[in-house]
TORKOL-4160 file (C-alpha; in steps of 0.2 Angstrom, whole numbers, padded with zeros to 4 digits, m for minus):
70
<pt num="1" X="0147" Y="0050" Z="m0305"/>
<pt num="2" X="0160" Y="0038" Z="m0301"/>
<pt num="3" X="0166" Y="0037" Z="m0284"/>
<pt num="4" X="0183" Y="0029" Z="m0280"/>
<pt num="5" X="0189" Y="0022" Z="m0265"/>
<pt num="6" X="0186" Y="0012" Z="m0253"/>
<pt num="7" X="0173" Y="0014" Z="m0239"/>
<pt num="8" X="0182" Y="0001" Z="m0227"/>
<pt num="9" X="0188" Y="0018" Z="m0220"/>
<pt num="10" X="0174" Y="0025" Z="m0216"/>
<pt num="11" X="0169" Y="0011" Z="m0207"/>
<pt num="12" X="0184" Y="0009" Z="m0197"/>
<pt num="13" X="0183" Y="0029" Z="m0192"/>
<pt num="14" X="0163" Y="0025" Z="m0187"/>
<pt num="15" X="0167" Y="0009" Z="m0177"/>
<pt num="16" X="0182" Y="0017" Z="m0168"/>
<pt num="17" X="0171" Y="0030" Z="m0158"/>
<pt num="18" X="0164" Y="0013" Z="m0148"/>
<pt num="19" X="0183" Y="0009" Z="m0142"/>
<pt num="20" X="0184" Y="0028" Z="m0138"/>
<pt num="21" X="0171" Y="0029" Z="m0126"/>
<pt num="22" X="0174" Y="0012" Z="m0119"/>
<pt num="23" X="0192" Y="0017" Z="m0114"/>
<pt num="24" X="0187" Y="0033" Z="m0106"/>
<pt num="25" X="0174" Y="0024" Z="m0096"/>
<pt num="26" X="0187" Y="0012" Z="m0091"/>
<pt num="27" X="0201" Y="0026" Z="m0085"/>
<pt num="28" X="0187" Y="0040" Z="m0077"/>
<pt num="29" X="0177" Y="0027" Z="m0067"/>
<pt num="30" X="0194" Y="0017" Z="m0060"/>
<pt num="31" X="0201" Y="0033" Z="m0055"/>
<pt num="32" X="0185" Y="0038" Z="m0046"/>
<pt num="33" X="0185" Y="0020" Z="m0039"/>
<pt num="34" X="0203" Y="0025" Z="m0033"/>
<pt num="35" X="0200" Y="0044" Z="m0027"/>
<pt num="36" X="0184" Y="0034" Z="m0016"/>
<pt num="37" X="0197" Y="0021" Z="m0009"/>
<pt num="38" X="0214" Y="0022" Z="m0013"/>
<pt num="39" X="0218" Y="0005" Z="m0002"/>
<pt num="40" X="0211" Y="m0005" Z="m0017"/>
<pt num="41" X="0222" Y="0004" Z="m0031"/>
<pt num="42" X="0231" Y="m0010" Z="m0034"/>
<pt num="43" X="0218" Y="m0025" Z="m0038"/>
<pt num="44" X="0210" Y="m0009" Z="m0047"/>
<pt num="45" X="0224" Y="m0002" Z="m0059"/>
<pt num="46" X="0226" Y="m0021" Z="m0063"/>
<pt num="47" X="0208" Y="m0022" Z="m0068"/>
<pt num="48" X="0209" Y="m0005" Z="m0076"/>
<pt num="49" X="0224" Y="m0011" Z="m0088"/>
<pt num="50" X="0216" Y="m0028" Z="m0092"/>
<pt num="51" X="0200" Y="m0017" Z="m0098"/>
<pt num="52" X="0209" Y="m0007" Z="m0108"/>
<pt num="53" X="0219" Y="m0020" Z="m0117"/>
<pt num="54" X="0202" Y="m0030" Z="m0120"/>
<pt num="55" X="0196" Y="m0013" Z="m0129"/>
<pt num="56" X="0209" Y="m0010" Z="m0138"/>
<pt num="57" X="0214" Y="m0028" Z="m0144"/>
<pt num="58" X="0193" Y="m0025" Z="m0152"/>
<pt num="59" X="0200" Y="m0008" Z="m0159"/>
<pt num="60" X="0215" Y="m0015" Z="m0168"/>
<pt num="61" X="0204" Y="m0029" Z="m0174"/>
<pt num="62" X="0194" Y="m0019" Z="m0182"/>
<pt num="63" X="0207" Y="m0009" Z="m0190"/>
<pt num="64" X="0216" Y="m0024" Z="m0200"/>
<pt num="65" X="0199" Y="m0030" Z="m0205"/>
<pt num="66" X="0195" Y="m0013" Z="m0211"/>
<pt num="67" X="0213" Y="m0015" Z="m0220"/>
<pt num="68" X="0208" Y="m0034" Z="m0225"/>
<pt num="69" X="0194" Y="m0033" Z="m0237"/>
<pt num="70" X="0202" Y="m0020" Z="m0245"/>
């Protein structure tokens, strides 16, 4: 049995459930931060955006080496 393919894919689907969970951490814990004290929503929707670009900039890594070996 020949299998044809590439299983870059698949590992790119599998590592892309870590930057999921990391950006709902992110967004539900800064707006519960924000809901307990909304005087501080600045400093933390500035922290909350720089934590999503971080996760997002190791998803999108992950997806052009996914592409890259290929």
């Amino acid at each position: 049995m020949d299998i044809t393919g590439s299983i870059n894919t698949i590992g790119y689907g599998l590592a892309a459930i870590g930057p999921g969970i990391g950006v709902g951490l992110v967004f539900g814990l800064g707006v519960q931060a924000i809901a307990r004290q909304p005087e501080a929503r600045g400093v933390l929707q500035g922290q909350m955006i720089f934590g999503f670009a971080v996760i997002e900039a190791l998803a999108i890594l992950g997806f052009v080496l996914a592409f890259a070996q290929a």
